[in-house]
C-alpha positions as a printed Julia matrix, in Angstrom:
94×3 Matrix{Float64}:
 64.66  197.2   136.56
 61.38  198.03  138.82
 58.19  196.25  138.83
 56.74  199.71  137.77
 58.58  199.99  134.39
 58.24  196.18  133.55
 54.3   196.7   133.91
 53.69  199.65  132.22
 55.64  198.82  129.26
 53.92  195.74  129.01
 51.09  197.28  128.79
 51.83  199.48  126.27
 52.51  196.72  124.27
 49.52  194.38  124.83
 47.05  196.89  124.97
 47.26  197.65  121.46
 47.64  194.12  120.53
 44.26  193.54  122.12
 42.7   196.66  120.63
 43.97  195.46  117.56
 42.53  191.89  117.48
 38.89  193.16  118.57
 39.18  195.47  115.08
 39.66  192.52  113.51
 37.68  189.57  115.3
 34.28  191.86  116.32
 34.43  194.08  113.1
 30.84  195.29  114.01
 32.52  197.45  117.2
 32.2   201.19  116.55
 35.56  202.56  115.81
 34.99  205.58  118.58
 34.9   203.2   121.29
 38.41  202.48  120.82
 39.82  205.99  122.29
 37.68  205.02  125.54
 38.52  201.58  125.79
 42.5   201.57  125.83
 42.48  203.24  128.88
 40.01  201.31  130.17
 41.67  198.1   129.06
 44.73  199.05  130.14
 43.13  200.01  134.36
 41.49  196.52  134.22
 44.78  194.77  133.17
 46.71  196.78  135.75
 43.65  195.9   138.62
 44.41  191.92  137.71
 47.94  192.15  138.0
 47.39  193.94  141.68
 45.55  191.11  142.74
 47.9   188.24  140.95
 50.11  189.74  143.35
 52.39  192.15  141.1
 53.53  194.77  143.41
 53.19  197.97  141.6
 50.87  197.49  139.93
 47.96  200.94  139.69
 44.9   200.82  137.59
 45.49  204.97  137.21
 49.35  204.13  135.69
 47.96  201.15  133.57
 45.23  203.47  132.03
 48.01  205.83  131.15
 50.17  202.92  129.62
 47.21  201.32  128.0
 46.61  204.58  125.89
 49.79  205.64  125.12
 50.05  202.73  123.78
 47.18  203.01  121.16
 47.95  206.62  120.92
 51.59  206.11  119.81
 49.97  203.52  117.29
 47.51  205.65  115.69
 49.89  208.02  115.45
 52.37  205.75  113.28
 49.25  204.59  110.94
 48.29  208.64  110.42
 52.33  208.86  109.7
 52.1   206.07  107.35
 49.04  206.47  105.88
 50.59  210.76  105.25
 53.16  209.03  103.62
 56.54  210.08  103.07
 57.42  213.54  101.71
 57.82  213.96   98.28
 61.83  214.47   96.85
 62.75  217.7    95.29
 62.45  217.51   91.3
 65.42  217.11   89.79
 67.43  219.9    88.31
 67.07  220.4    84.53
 69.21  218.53   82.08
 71.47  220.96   80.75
């Protein structure tokens, strides 16, 4: 597996764990800020694992992961929150 993969799919996972526990820890946030701070998140994440000493690692990359991985979310909860379609009615008793 490269470096490459491993980073950006953690990112795409704790990005929108983060995201997630600011809705619920700082409430008061404004929920458009969110959109503009996975990328964001996910550059400055990618920027400390380049100087940890992660080879791979790009801030441009992690900004992608980091919203993908809040976009795929939202995505799901608009899915969910749709919910499923309704069943055909029944054919008539005869």
């Amino acid at each position: 597996m490269n470096y490459l993969d491993l980073i950006n799919g953690i990112l795409m996972v704790v990005v929108p764990v983060l995201i997630q526990a600011t809705k619920v820890f700082l409430p008061r946030v404004p929920k458009g800020l969110f959109p503009v701070a996975a990328p964001l998140l996910g550059a400055g994440l990618a920027i400390v694992g380049h100087y940890a000493g992660l080879p791979g690692a790009n801030p441009y990359l992690g900004a992608i992961a980091g919203a993908h991985g809040v976009w795929g979310r939202e995505v799901l909860d608009q899915l969910n929150k749709a919910g499923a379609p309704a069943a055909p009615p029944a054919p008539p008793a005869a």
